[in-house]
C-alpha positions, 0 to 999 in steps of 0.5 A: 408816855413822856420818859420818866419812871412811868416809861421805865416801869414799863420797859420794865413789864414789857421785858420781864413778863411774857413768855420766851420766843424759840429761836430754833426750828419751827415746830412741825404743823400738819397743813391739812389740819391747822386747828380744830374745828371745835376750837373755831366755833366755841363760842364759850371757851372764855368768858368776857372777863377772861378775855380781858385779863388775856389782853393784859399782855399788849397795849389792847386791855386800855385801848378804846376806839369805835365800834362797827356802829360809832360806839365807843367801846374796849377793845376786849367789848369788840372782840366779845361781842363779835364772837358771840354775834357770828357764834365764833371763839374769841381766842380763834379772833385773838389769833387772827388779831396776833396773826395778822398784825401782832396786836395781842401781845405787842406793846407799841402798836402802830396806827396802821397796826390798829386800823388794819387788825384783821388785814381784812380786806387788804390783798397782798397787791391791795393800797391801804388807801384804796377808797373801796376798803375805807370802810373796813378801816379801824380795829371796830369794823376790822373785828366785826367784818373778819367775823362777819365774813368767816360765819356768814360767807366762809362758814354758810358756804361750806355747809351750803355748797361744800366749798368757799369762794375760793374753791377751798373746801374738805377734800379739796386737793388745793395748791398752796404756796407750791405745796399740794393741801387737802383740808381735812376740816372746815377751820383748815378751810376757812383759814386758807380761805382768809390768808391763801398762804403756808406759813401764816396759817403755820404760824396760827397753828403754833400759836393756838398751841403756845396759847391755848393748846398746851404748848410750851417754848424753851427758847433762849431769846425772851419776847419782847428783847431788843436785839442790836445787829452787826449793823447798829440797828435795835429792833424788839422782838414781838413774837416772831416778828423784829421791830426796829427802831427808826433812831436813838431819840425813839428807843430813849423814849421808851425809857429803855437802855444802853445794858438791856440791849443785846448784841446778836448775829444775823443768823438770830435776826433771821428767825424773825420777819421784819415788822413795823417800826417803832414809834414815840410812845403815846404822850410823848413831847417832841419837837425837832432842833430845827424847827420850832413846833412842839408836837404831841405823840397820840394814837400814832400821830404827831398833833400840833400844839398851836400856842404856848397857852394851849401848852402851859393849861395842859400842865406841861413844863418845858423840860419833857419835851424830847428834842430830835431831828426833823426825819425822826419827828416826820415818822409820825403822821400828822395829825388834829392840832390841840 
């Protein structure tokens, strides 16, 4: 998105339509009974057209990219479809989805945030760029696999032998994160068997409440702030999740400014976890003052634009392209020329 009105009509959205962040105590969560069972397997709890509308607080109500088949489809047709092929909630999917890489709600989702949707298949030590996991790469396949896997393993498991192959099962005593769990449902054993860790699945928890479960927040922090700390360094917040911004060219780009900035202390920062950061808005011009190739900003990549022709056909003029340093241009992969 080039700066202009459009970008500033979206900062805009962005700050002043979703719902504040608690910068507070956690609330408490049962860690023997994270979600209902209920809730995981209706399949029904929202039609098609809602699940669309619910997407229409991130970037996901626009994004198109290829199914598990090399079907191109919207992201809200993947999430359905995958829901109702493994008999799954599509809100228990939309959680996992702001779970693992806060794509629901977040407005600048980076190409590794897309590829990697679910974190299927990425263990804590695990590259991103091991052969083996290649195929499970891509929002399309991330869905469908991580529902996949919960129906077909996790769940068939669990009615089959009492236990998923991770030992977790109801009334298994299980060491999770130091802390002695005994899941109480078939959801609670399921999610530990996904992500064997506290505070995720804590966080899924709070988030079905938030969303779902009539949970309310009264914090004092709005989602989607940006937030400067003691050092200089602008981050937004995305649930509970800071994003910082890797320069001043990156935030103009954005079309925010210098007045909708926030100084805080780290005793604020601190309620959140460090997150990707953010990137040139798709649409973007840019090219660095020391070299003399223009760049287009698409899906998280920086793709090359060969000549002027290219350029000018485009209808391009040369006043929108963003100038900046090499490193801030270099943040961007590099992608297919034009």
């Amino acid at each position: 998105m080039i700066r202009g009105a459009a970008t500033i009509l979206l900062a805009s959205l962005v700050l002043g339509l979703f719902p504040a962040v608690p910068v507070r105590a956690a609330e408490a969560v049962d860690p023997d009974r994270l979600v209902p069972d209920s809730w995981m397997e209706d399949a029904y709890s929202m039609t098609k057209d809602e699940l669309g509308r619910f997407l229409r607080r991130g970037t996901l109500a626009s994004y198109q990219t290829k199914d598990v088949y090399g079907q191109v489809k919207d992201a809200a047709d993947i999430i359905w479809e995958a829901s109702q092929r493994f008999s799954l909630n599509p809100q228990f999917l939309l959680a996992l989805l702001q779970r693992e890489q806060s794509l629901v709600e977040d407005p600048f989702p980076s190409r590794a945030q897309l590829d990697w949707a679910m974190g299927y298949a990425v263990c804590d030590d695990c590259s991103k760029q091991d052969p083996a996991i290649q195929k499970f790469r891509g929002f399309g396949p991330q869905v469908h696999y991580a529902a996949q896997r919960i129906r077909e393993s996790y769940l068939a498991d669990l009615a089959r032998v009492g236990e998923t192959v991770s030992g977790m099962g109801v009334g298994i005593p299980t060491l999770i994160d130091g802390l002695l769990v005994v899941p109480q449902n078939l959801a609670t054993a399921v999610l530990y068997t996904y992500t064997p860790h506290l505070q995720g699945n804590q966080n899924l928890a709070r988030l079905w409440k938030r969303w779902f479960g009539g949970g309310n927040e009264d914090g004092r922090i709005a989602n989607y702030s940006l937030l400067r700390s003691p050092r200089g360094t602008v981050f937004l917040t995305v649930g509970d999740m800071r994003r910082g911004f890797p320069s001043r060219d990156v935030l103009r780009a954005h079309g925010f400014v210098p007045d909708e900035i926030q100084d805080v202390g780290w005793d604020v920062l601190s309620a959140y976890h460090d997150g990707p950061p953010v990137g040139f808005p798709d649409g973007t011009l840019v090219r660095s003052h020391d070299r003399p190739d223009v760049f287009l900003i698409s899906q998280g990549e920086r793709r090359p634009i060969l000549s002027e022709r290219t350029f000018l056909e485009r209808g391009w003029t040369w006043d929108l392209i963003l100038w900046t340093d090499e490193r801030t241009v270099a943040l961007e992969p590099l992608g297919e020329a034009l």
